[in-house]
N, C-alpha and C positions, 0 to 999 in steps of 0.2 A: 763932553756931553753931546749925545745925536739928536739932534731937534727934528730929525727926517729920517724915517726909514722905508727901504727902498723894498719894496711890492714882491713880495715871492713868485717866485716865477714859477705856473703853472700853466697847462693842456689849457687850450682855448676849447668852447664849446663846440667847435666843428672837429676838432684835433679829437676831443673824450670821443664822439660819435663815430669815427670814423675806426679806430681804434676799440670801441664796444665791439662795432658790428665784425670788426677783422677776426676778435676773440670768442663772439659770438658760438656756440653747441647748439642752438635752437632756437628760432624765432616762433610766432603764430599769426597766421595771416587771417585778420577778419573782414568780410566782406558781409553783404547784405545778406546772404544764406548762412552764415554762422563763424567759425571759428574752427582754424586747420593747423594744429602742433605740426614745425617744420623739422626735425632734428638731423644734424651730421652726424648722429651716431649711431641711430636707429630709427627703423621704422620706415613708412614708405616713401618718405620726403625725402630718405638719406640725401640724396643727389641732385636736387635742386639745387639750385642756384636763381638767382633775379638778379638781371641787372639792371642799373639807373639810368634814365635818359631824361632830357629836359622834357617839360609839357607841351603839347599843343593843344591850339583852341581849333575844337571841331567841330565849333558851330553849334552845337546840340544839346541842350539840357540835360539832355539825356533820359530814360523813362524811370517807370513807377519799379522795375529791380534794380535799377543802379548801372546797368550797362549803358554805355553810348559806342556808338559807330566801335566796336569791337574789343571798348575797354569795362572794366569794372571796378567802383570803385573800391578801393582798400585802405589799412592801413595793416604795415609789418609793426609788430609790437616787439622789442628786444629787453630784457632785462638784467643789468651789468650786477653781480651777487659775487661779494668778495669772498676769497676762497679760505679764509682765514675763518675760523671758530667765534666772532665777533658779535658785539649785539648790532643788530639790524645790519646784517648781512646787505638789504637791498639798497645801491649804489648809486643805479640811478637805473632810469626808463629811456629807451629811445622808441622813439616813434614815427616811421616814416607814411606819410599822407599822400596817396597820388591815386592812378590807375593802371593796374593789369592791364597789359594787353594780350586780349583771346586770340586777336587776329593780329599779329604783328608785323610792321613796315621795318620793323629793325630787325637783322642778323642776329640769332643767337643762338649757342651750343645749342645743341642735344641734351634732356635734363634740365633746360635753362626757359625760363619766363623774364618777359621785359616789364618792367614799371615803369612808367612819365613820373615821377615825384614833382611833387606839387609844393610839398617841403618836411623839414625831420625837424623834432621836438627832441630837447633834452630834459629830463624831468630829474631835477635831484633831489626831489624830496622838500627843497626849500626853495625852488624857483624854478621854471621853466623859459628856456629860451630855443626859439625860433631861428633854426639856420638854413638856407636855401642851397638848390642843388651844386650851383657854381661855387659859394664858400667853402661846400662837403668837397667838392673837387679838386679844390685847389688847397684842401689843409694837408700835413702830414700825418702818418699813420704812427703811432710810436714805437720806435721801436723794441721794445719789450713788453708789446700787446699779447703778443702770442705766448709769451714765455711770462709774463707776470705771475700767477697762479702757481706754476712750479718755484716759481722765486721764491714766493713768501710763505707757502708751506715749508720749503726745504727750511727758511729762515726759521720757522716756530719748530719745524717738529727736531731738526738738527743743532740750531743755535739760538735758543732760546735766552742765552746769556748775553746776546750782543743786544736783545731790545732793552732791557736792564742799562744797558751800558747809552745805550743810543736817547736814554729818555733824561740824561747829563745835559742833552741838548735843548728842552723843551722849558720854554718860560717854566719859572717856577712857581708863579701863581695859578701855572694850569695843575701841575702837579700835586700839589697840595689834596688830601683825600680821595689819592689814586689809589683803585683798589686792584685793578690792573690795565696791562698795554700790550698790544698787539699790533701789529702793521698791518693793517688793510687795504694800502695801496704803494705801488713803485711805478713811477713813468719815467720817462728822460728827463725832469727836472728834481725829482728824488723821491722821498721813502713819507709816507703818510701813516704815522701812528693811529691809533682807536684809544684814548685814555675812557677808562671805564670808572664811574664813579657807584655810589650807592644806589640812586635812583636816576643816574644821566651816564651819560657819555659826550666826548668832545673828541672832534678831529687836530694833532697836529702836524705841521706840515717841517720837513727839516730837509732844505733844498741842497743839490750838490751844490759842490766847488762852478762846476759847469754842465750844460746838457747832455744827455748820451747822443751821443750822433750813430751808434753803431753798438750793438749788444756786447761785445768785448771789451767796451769802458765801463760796463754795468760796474765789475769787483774793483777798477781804481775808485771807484765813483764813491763805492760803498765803504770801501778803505781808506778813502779820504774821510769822511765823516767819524766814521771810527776813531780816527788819528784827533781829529777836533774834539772828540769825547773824553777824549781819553785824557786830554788837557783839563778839565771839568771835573770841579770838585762835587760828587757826591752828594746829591740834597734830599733825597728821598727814599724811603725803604718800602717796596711795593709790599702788599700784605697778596696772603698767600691767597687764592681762590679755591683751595680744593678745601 
């Protein structure tokens, strides 16, 4: 009998952030004159870039539009939206809090704006927490930030039989009046189901063997888990949604 079980290992709140904003298509930058859609993909922000620097105190209030001595204040708003067909798509919110600067003491590309952050907000829907710019700097980015989204569509739309198999793994009292399952999420510590109920839904979380340290251990990673399923006797017949 386990009288202790040992904490699943997940993305710390600077590690999710850091890794939103990497996967990031489009931010929107609000300042005291309104609200600016940034996108990589289109439009005239295509090529922006901002980069982060610590605060400094410039002494100044600042005035009645939000400028001081050549910054302004903002917040980038990012929205992390699973790329899976899921209910409630929205992941989570980051939010970085600081100042523009108009007239900048720091170097930066061409295309490129500096911010002071002052600090980023992780919003998941069910808590928010407060990480400052040294924690954001010193976490890692995950890596299969950039590539998750193709992951898990390839998963649903090519192997649709392996979440079936994958859901052998999930307590069985979460399963119970499962109407369906989809993955919603993959990092370097593993694959996060969507159990869908009639009126709810619940996340579970089914962690590798070990962390990806590098995108080429993603398929042992995920083959390893497989192999643990496939040990697993069968407790549930997912009912069909269409």
């Amino acid at each position: 009998m386990r009288l202790f079980t040992t904490p699943v290992a997940q993305p710390t709140s600077a590690e999710r952030i850091r890794s939103i904003l990497m996967a990031a298509d489009s931010m929107t930058i609000v300042t005291d004159e309104g609200r600016t859609e940034v996108s990589r993909l289109h439009g005239p922000g295509a090529t922006e870039h901002i980069h982060l620097h610590p605060p400094t105190d410039t002494g100044d209030a600042g005035g009645a539009d939000g400028t001081t001595d050549g910054h302004t204040r903002a917040t980038l708003e990012f929205t992390d939206i699973a790329p899976t067909p899921v209910r409630d798509r929205v992941r989570a919110r980051v939010l970085l809090a600081g100042r523009l600067l108009t007239a900048s003491r720091h170097a930066a590309p061409a295309g490129s704006r500096c911010m002071e952050l002052a600090h980023a907000v992780l919003d998941t829907g069910e808590e928010r927490i407060t990480v400052g710019l040294e924690e954001l700097m010193e976490a890692d980015t995950d890596p299969l930030a950039t590539c998750e989204a193709g992951m898990l569509t390839h998963l649903v739309d090519d192997h649709s039989d392996i979440v079936g198999l994958l859901l052998r793994l999930v307590k069985p009292r979460l399963v119970l009046g499962v109407q369906r399952a989809l993955p919603v999420a993959i990092d370097r510590y593993g694959i996060t189901l969507r159990l869908e109920y009639a009126r709810s839904h619940q996340d579970a979380r089914l962690p590798f063997p070990a962390p990806i340290k590098d995108i080429d251990q993603a398929g042992v990673r995920i083959h390893a888990l497989l192999n643990a399923a496939r040990h697993r006797s069968p407790r549930s017949r997912l009912l069909s949604d269409s």
